[in-house]
PDB file with one MODEL, atoms N, CA, C and O in Angstrom:
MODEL        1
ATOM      1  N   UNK A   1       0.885  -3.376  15.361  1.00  0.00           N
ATOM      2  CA  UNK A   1       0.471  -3.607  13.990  1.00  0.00           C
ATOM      3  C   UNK A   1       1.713  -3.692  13.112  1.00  0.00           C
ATOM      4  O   UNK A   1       2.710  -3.152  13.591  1.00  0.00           O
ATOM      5  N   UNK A   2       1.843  -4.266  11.924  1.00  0.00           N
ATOM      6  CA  UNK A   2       2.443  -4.481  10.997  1.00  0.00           C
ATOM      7  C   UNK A   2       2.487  -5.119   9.890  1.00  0.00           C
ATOM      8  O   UNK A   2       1.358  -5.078   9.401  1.00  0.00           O
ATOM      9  N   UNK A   3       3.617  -6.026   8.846  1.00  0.00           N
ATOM     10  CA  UNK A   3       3.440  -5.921   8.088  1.00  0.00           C
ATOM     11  C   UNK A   3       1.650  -6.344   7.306  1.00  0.00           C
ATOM     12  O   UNK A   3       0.859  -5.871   6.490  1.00  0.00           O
ATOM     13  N   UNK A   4       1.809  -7.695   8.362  1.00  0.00           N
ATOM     14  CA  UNK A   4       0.899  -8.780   8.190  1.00  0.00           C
ATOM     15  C   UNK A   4      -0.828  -7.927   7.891  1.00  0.00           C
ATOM     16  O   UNK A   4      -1.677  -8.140   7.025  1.00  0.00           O
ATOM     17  N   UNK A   5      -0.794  -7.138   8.815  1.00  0.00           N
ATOM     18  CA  UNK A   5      -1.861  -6.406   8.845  1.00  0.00           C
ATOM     19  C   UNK A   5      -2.507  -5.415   7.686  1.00  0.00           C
ATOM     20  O   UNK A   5      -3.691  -5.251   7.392  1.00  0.00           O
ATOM     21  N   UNK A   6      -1.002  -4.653   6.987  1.00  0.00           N
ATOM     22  CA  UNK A   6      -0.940  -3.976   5.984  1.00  0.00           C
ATOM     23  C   UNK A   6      -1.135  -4.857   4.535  1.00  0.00           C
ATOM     24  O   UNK A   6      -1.621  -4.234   3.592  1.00  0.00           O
ATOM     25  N   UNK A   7      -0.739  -6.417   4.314  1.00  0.00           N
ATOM     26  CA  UNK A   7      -1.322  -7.283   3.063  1.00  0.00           C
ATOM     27  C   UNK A   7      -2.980  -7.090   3.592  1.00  0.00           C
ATOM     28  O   UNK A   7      -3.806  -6.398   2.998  1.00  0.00           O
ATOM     29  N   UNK A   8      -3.202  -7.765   4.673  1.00  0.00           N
ATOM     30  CA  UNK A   8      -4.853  -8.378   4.679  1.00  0.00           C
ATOM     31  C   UNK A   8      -5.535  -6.678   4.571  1.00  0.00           C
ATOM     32  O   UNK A   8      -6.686  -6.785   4.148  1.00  0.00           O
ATOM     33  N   UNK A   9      -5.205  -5.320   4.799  1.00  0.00           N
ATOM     34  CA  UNK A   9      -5.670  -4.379   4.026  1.00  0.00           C
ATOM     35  C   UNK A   9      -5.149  -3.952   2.861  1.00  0.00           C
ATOM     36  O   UNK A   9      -5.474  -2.830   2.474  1.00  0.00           O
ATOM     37  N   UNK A  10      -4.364  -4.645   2.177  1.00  0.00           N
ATOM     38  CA  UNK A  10      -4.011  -4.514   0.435  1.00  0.00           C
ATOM     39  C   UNK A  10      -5.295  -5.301  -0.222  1.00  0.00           C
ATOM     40  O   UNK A  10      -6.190  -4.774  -0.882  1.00  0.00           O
ATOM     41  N   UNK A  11      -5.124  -7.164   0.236  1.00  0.00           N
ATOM     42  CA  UNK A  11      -6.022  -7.712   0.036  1.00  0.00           C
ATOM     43  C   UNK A  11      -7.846  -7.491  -0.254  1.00  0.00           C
ATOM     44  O   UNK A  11      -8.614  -7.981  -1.081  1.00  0.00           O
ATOM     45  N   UNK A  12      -8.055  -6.336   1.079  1.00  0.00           N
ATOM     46  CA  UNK A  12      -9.150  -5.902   1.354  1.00  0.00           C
ATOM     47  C   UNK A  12      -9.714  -4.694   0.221  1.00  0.00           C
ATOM     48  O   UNK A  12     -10.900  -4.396   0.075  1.00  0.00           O
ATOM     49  N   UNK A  13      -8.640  -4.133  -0.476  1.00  0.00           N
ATOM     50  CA  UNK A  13      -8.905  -3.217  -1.424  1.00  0.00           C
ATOM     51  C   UNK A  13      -9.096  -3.854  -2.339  1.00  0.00           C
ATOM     52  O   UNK A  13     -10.127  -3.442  -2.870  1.00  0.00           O
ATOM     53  N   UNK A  14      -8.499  -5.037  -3.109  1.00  0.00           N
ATOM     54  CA  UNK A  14      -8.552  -6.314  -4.110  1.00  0.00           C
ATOM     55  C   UNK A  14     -10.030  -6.407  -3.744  1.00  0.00           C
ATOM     56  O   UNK A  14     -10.726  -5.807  -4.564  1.00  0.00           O
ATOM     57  N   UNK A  15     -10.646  -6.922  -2.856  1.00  0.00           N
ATOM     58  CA  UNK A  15     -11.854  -7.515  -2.556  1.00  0.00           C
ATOM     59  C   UNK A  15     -12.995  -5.993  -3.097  1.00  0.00           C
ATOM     60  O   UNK A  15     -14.079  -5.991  -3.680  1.00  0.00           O
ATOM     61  N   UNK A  16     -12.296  -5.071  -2.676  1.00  0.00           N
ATOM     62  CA  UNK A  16     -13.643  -3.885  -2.586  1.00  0.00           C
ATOM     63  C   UNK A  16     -13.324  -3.138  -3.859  1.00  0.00           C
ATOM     64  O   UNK A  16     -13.588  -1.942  -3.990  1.00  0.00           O
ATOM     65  N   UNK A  17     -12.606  -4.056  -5.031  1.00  0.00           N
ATOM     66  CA  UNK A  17     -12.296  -3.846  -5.990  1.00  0.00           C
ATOM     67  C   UNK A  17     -12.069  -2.153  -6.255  1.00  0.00           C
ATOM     68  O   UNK A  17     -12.659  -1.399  -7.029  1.00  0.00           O
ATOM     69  N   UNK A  18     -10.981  -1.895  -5.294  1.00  0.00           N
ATOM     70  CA  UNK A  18     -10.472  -0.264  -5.348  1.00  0.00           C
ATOM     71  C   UNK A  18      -9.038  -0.365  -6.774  1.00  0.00           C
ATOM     72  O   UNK A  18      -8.820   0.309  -7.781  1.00  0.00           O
ATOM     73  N   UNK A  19      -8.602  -1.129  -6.367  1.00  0.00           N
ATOM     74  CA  UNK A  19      -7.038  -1.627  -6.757  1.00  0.00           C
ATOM     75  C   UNK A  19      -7.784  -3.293  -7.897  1.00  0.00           C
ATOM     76  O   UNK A  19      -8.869  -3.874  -7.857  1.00  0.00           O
ATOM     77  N   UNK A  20      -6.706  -3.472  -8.635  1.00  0.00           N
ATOM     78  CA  UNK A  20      -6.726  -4.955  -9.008  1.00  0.00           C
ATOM     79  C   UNK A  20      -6.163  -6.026  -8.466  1.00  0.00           C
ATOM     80  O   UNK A  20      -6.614  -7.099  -8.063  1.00  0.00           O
ATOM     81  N   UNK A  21      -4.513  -5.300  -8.554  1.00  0.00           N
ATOM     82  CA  UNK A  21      -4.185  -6.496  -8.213  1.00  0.00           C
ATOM     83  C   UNK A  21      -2.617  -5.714  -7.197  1.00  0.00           C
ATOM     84  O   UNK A  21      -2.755  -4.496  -7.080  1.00  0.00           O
ATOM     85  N   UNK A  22      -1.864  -6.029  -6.821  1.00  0.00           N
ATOM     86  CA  UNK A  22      -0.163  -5.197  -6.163  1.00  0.00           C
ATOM     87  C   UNK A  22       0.631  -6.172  -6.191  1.00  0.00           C
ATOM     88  O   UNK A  22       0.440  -7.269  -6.714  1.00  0.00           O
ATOM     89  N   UNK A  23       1.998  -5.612  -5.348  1.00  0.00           N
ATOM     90  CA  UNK A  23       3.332  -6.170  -5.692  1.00  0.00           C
ATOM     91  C   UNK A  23       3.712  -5.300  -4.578  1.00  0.00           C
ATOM     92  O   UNK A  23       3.438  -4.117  -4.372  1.00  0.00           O
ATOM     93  N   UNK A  24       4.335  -6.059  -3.970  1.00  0.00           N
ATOM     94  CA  UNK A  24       5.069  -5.353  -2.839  1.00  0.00           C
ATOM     95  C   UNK A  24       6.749  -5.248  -3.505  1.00  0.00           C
ATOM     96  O   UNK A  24       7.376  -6.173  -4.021  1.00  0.00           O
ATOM     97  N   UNK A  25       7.264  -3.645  -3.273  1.00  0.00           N
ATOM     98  CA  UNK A  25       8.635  -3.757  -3.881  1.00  0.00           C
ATOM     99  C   UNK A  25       9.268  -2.614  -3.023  1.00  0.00           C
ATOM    100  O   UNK A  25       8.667  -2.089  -2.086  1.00  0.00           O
ATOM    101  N   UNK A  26      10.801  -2.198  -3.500  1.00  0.00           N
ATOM    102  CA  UNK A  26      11.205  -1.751  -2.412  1.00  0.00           C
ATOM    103  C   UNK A  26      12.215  -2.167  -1.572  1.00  0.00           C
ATOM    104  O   UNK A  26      12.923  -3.027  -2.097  1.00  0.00           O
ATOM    105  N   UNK A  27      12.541  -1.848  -0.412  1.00  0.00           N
ATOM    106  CA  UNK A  27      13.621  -2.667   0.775  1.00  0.00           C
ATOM    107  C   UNK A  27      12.432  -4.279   1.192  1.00  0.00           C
ATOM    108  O   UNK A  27      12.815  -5.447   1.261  1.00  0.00           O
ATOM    109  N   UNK A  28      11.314  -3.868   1.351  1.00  0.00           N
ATOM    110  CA  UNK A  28      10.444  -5.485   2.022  1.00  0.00           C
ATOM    111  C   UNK A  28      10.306  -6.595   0.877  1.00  0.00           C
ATOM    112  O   UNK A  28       9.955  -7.772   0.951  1.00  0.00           O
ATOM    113  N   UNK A  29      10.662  -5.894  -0.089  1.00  0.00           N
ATOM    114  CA  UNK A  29      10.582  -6.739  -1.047  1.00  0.00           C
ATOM    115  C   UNK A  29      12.050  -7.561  -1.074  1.00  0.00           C
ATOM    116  O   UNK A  29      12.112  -8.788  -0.987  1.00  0.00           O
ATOM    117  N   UNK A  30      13.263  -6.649  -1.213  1.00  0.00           N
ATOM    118  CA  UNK A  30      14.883  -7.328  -1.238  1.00  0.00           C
ATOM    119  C   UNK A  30      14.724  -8.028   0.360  1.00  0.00           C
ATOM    120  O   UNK A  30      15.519  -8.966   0.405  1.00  0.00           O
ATOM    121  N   UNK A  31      14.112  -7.921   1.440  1.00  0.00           N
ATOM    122  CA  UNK A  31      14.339  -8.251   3.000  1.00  0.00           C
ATOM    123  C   UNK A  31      13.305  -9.833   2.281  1.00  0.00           C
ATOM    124  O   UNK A  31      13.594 -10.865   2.886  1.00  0.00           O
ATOM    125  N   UNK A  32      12.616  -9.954   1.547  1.00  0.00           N
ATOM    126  CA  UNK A  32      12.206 -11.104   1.435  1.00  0.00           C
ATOM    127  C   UNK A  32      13.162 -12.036   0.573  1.00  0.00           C
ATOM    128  O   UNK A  32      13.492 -13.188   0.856  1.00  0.00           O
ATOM    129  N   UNK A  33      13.391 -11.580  -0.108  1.00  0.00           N
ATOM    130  CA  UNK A  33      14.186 -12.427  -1.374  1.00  0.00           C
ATOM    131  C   UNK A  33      15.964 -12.691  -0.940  1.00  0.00           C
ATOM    132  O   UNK A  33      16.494 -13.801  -1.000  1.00  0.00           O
ATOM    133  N   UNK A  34      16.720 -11.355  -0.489  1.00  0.00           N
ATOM    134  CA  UNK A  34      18.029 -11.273   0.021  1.00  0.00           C
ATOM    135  C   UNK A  34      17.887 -11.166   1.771  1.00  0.00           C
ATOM    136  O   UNK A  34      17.229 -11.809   2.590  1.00  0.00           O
ATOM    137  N   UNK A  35      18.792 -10.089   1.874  1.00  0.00           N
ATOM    138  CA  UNK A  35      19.737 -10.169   2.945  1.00  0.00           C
ATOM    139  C   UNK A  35      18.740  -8.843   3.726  1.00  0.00           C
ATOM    140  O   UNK A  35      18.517  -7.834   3.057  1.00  0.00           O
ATOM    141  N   UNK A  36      18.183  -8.956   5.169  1.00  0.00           N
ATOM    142  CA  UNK A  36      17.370  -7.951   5.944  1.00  0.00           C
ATOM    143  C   UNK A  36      17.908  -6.756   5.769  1.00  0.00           C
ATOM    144  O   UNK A  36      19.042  -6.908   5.313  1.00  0.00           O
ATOM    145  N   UNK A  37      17.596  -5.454   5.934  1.00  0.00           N
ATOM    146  CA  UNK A  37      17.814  -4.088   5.799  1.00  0.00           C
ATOM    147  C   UNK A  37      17.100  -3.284   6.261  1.00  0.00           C
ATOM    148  O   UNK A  37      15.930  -3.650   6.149  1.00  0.00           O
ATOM    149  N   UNK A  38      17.243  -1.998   6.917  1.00  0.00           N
ATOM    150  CA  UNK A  38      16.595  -0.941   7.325  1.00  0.00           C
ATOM    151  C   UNK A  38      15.627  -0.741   6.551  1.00  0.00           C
ATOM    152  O   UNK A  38      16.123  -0.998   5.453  1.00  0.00           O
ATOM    153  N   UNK A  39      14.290  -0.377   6.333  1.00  0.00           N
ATOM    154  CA  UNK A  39      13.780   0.528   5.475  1.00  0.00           C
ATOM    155  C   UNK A  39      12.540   1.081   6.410  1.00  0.00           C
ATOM    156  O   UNK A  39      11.935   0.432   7.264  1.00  0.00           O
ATOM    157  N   UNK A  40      12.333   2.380   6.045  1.00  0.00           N
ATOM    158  CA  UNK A  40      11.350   3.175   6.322  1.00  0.00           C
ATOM    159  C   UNK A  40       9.991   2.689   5.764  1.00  0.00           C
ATOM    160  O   UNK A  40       9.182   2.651   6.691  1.00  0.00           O
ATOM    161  N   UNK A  41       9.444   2.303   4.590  1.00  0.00           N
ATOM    162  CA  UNK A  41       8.368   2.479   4.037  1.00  0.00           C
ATOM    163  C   UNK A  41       8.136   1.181   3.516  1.00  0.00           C
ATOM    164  O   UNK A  41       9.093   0.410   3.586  1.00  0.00           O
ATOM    165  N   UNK A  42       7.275   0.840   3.102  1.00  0.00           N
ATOM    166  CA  UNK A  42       6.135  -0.172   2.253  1.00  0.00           C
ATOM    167  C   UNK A  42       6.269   0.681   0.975  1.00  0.00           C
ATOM    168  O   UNK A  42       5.663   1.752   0.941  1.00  0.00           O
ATOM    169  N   UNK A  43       7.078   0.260  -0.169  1.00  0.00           N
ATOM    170  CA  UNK A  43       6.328   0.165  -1.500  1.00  0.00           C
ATOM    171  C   UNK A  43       5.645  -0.575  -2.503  1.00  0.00           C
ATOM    172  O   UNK A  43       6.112  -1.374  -3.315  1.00  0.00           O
ATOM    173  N   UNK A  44       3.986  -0.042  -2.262  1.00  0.00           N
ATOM    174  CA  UNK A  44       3.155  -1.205  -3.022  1.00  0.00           C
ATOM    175  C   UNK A  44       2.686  -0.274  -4.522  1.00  0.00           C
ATOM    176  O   UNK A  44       2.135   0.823  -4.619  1.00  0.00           O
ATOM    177  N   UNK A  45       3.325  -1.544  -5.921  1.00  0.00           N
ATOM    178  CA  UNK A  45       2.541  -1.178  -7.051  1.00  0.00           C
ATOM    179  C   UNK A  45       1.454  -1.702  -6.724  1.00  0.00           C
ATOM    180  O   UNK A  45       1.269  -2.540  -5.841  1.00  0.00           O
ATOM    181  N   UNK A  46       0.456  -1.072  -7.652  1.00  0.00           N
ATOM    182  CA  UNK A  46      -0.815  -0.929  -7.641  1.00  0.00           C
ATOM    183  C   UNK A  46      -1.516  -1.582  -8.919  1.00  0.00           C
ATOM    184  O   UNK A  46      -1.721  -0.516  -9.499  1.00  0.00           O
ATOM    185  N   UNK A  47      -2.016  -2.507  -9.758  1.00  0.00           N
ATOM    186  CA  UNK A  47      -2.492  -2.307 -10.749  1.00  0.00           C
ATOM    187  C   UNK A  47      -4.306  -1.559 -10.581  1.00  0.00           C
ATOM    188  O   UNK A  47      -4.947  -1.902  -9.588  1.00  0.00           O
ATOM    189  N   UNK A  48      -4.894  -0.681 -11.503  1.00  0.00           N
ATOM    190  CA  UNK A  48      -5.967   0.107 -11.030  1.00  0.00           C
ATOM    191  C   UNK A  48      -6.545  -0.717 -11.872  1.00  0.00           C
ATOM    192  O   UNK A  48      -6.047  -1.422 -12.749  1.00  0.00           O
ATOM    193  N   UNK A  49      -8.130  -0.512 -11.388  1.00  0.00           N
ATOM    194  CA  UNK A  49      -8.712  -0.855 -12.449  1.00  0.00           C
ATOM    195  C   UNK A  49      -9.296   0.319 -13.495  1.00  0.00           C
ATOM    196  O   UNK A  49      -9.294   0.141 -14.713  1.00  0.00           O
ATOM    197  N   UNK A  50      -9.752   1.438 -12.917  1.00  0.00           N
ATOM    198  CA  UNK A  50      -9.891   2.729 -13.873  1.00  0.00           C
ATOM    199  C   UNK A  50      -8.954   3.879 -13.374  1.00  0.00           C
ATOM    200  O   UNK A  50      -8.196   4.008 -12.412  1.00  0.00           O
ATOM    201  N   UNK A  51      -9.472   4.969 -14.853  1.00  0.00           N
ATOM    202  CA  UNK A  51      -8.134   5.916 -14.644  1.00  0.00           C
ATOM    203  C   UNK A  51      -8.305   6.886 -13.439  1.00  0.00           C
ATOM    204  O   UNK A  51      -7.381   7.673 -13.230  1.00  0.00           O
ATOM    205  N   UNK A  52      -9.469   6.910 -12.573  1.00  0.00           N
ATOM    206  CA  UNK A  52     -10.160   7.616 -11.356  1.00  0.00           C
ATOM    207  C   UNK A  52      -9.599   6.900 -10.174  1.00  0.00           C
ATOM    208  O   UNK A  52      -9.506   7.528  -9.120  1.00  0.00           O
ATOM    209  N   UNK A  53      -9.157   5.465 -10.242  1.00  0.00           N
ATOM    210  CA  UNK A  53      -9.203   4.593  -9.246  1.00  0.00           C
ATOM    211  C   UNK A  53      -8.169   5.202  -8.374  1.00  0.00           C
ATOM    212  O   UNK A  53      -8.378   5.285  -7.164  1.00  0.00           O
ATOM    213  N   UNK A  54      -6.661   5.794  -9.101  1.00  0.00           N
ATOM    214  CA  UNK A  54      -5.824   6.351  -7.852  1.00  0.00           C
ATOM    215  C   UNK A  54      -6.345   6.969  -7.091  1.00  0.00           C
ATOM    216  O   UNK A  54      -6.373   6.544  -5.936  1.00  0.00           O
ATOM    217  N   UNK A  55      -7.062   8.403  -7.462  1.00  0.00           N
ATOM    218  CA  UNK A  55      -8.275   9.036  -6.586  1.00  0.00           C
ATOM    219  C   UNK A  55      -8.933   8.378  -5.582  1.00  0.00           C
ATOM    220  O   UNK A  55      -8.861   8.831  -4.440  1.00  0.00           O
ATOM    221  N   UNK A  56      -9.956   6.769  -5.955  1.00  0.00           N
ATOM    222  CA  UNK A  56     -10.714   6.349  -5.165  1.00  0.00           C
ATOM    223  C   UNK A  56      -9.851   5.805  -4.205  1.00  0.00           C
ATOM    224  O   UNK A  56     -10.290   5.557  -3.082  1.00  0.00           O
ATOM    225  N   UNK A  57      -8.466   5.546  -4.550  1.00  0.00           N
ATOM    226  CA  UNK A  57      -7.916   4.574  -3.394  1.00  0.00           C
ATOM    227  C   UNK A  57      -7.471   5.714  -2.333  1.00  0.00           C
ATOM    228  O   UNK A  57      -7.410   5.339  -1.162  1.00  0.00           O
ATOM    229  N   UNK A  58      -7.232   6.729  -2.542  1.00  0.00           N
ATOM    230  CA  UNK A  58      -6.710   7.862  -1.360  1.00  0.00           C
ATOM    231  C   UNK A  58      -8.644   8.456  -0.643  1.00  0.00           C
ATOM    232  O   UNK A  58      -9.042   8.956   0.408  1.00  0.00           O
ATOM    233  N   UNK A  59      -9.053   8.181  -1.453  1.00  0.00           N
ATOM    234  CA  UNK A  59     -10.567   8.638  -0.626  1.00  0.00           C
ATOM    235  C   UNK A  59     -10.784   7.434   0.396  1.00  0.00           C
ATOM    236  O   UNK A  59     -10.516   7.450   1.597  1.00  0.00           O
ATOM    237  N   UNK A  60     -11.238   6.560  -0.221  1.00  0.00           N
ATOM    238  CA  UNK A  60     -10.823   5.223   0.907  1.00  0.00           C
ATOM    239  C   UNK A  60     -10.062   5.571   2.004  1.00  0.00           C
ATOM    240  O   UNK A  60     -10.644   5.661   3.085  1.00  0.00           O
ATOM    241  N   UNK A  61      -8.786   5.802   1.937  1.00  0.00           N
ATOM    242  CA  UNK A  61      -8.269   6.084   3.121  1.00  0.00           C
ATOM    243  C   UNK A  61      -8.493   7.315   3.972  1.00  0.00           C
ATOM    244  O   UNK A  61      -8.400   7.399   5.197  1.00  0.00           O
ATOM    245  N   UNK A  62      -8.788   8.202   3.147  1.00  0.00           N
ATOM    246  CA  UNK A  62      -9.079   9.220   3.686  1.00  0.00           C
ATOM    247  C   UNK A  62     -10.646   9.116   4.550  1.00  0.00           C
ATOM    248  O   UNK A  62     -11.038   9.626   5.599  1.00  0.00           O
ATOM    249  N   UNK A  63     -11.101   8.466   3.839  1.00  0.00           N
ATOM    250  CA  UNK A  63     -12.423   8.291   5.043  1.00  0.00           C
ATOM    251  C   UNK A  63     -12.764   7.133   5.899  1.00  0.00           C
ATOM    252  O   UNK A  63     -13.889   6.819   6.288  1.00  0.00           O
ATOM    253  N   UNK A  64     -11.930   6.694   6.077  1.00  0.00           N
ATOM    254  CA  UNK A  64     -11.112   6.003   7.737  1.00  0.00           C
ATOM    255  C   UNK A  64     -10.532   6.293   8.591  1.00  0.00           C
ATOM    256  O   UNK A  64     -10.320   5.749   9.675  1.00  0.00           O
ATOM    257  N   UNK A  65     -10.031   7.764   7.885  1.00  0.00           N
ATOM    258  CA  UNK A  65      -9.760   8.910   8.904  1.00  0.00           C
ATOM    259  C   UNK A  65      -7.783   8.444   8.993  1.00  0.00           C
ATOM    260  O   UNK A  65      -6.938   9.014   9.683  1.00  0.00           O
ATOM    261  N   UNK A  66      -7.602   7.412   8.164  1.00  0.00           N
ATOM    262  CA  UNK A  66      -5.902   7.056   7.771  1.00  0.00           C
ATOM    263  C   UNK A  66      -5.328   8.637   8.153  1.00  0.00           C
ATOM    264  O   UNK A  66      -6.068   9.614   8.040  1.00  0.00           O
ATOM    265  N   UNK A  67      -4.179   8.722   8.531  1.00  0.00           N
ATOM    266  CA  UNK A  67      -2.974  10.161   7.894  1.00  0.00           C
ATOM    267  C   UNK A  67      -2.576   9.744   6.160  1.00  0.00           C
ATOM    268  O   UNK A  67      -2.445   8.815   5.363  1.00  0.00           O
ATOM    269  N   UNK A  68      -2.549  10.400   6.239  1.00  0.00           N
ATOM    270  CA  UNK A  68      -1.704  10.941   5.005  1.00  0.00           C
ATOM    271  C   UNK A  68      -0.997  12.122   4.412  1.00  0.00           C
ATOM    272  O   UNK A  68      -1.571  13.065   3.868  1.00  0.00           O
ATOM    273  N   UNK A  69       0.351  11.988   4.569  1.00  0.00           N
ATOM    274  CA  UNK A  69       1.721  12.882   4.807  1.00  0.00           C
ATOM    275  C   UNK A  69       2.745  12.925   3.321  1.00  0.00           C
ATOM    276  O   UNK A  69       3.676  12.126   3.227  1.00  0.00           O
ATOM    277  N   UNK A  70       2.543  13.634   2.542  1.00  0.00           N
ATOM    278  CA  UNK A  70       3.290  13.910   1.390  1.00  0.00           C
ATOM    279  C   UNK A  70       2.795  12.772   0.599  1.00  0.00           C
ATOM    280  O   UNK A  70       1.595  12.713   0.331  1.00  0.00           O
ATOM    281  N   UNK A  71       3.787  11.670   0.118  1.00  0.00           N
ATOM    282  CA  UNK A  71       2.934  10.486  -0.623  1.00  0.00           C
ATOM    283  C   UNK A  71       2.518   9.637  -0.112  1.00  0.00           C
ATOM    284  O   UNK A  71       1.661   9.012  -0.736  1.00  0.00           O
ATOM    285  N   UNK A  72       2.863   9.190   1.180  1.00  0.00           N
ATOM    286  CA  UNK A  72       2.730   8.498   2.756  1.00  0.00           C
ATOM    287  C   UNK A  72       1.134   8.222   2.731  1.00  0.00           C
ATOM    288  O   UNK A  72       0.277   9.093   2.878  1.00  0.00           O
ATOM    289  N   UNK A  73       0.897   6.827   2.514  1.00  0.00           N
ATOM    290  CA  UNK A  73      -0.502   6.396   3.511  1.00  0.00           C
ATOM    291  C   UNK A  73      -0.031   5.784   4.575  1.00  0.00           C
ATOM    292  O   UNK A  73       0.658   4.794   4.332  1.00  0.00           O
ATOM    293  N   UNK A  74      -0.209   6.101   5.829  1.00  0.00           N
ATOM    294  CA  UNK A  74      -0.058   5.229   7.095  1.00  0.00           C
ATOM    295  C   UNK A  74      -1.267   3.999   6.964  1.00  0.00           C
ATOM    296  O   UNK A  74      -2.453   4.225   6.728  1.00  0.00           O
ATOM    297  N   UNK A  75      -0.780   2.930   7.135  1.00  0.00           N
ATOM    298  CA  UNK A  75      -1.704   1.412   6.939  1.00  0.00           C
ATOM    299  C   UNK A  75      -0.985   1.141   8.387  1.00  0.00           C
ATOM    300  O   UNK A  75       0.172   1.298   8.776  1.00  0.00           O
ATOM    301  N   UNK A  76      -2.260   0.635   9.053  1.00  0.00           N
ATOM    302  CA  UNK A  76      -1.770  -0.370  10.559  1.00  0.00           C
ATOM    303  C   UNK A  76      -0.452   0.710  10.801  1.00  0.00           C
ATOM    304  O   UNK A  76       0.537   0.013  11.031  1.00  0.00           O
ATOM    305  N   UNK A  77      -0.089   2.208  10.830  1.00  0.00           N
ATOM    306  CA  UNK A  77       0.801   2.516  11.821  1.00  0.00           C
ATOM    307  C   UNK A  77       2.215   2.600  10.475  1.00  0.00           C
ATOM    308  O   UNK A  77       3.174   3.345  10.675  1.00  0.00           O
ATOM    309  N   UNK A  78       2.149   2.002   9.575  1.00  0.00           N
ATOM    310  CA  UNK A  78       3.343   1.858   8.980  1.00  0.00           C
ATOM    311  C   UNK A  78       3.037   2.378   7.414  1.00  0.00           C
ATOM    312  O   UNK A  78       2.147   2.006   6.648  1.00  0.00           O
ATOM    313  N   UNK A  79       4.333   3.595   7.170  1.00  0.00           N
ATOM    314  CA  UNK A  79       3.973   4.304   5.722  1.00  0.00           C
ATOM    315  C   UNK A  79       4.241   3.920   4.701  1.00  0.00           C
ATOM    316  O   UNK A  79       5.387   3.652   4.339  1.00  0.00           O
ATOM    317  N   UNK A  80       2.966   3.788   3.854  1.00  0.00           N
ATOM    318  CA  UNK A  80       2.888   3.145   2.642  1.00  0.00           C
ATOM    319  C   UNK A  80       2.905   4.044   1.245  1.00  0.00           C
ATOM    320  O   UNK A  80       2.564   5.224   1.319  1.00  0.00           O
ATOM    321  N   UNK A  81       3.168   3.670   0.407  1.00  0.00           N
ATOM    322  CA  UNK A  81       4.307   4.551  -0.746  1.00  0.00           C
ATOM    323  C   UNK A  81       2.889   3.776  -2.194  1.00  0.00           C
ATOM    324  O   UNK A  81       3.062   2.571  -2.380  1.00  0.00           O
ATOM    325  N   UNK A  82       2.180   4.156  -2.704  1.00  0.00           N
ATOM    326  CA  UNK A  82       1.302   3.367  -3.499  1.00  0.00           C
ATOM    327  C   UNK A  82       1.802   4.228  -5.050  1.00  0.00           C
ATOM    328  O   UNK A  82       1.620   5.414  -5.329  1.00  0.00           O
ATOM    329  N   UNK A  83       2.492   3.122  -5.901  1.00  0.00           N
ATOM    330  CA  UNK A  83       2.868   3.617  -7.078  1.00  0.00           C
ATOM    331  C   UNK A  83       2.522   2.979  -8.230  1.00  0.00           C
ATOM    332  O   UNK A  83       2.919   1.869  -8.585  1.00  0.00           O
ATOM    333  N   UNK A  84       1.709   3.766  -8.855  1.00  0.00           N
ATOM    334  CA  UNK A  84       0.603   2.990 -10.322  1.00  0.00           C
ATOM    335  C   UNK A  84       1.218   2.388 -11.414  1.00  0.00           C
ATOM    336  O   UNK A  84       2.273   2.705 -11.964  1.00  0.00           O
ATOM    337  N   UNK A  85       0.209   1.211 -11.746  1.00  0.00           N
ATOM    338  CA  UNK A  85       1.407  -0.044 -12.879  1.00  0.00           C
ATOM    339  C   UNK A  85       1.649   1.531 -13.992  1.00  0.00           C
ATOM    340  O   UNK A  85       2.360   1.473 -14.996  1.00  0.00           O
TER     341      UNK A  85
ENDMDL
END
């Protein structure tokens, strides 16, 4: 699993209208635009649609039975960093 897997479940939150809209930023973000680099994590902004929605988006994961480790959502295997517009 990877990145590819982790948009079409960003996407999938867009659809189940958890989230509005994201932005991938971060090292995957400079590895797209510049020069490749190490990075540990996925950082995705988030736009919400209500002020509960950060809540709903960690319940979501949480009842898929996801990990989740300090601010860490594991998506497809790889830790994701979710930081609100």
């Amino acid at each position: 699993m990877g990145f590819r897997e982790v948009i079409v479940s960003l996407n999938d939150l867009k659809d189940k209208k958890i989230i509005q809209d994201y932005a991938i930023g971060g090292g995957y973000a400079v590895i797209f635009y510049d020069i490749p680099l190490l990075t540990y994590d996925i950082d995705v902004f988030v736009i919400l649609q209500t002020e509960d929605a950060f809540h709903r988006l960690y319940e979501h994961f949480r009842k898929k039975g996801a990990k989740i480790e300090n601010v860490y959502v594991y998506m497809e295997g790889m830790p994701v960093q979710f930081l609100p517009d």
